[in-house]
C-alpha positions as CSV (number, residue, x, y, z in Angstrom):
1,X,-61.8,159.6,36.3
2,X,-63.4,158.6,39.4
3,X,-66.4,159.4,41.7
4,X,-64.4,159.6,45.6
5,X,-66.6,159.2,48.3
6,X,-68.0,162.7,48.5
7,X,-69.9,162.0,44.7
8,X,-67.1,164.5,43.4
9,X,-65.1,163.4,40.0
10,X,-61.5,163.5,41.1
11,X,-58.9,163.5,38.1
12,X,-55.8,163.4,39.8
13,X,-52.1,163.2,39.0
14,X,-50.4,162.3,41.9
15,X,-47.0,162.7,39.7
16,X,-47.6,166.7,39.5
17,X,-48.6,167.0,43.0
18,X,-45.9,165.6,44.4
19,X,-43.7,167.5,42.2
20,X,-45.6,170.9,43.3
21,X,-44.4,169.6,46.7
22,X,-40.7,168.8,46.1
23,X,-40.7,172.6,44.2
24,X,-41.5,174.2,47.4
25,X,-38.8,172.5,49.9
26,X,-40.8,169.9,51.1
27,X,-39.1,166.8,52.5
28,X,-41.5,164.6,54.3
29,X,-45.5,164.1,53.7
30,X,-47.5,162.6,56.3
31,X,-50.1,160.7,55.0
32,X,-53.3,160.3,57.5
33,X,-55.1,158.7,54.9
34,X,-55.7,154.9,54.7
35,X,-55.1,153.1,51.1
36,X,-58.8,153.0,51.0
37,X,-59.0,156.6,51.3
38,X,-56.1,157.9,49.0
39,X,-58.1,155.5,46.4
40,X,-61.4,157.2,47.1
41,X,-60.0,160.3,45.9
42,X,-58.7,159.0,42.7
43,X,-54.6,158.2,43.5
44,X,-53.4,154.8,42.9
45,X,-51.1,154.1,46.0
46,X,-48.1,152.7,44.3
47,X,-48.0,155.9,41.9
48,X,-48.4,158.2,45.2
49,X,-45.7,155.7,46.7
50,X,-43.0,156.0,43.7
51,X,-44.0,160.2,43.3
52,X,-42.4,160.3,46.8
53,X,-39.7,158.0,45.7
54,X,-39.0,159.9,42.4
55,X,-38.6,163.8,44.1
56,X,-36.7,162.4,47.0
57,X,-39.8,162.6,49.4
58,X,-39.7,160.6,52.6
59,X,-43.4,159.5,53.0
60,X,-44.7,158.5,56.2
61,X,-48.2,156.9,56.3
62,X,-49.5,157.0,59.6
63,X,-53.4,156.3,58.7
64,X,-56.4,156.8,61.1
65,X,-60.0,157.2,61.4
66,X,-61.5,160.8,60.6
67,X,-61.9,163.0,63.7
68,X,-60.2,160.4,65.7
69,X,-57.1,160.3,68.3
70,X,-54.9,157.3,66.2
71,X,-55.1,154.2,67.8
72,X,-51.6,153.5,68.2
73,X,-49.1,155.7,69.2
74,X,-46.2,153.5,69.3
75,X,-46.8,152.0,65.6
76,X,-45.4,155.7,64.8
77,X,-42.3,155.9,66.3
C-alpha cells in the first residue's frame, strides 16, 4: 500500500476496477492522468494497461495538467 499525493493510503486493484467497468457496458476509458499520476494513486501502469487489454477495453491516455486546457489537440486525433 501506498501514500498518493493527497497523504491518503490507496490499496488498489486495478484488475477489479476494470472489471467493474467491463460489467457495466463500458468500452473505452479515457485516461487524463499522466503515468506519474495513475502511480501516485497506487496503479502500476502496465497492470492498468493489460486490465484494459484483458476485458476488451480500448484505453485511450490522453494526459494533461490538472485544471488545464491540453496542450495539444492534435496529438488526440
Amino acid at each position: 500500500m501506498e501514500l498518493g499525493r493527497d497523504g491518503k493510503k490507496h490499496d488498489r486493484e486495478v484488475g477489479k476496477d476494470v472489471e467493474y467497468f467491463a460489467n457495466k457496458g463500458v468500452k473505452v476509458i479515457l485516461c487524463l492522468l499522466s503515468d506519474f499520476e495513475i502511480r501516485s494513486i497506487g496503479c502500476k501502469v502496465p497492470d492498468y494497461e493489460q486490465a484494459c487489454l484483458n476485458f476488451e477495453i480500448k484505453l485511450i491516455k490522453f494526459p494533461i495538467i490538472e485544471m488545464a486546457p491540453p496542450e495539444d489537440l492534435e496529438a488526440f486525433n
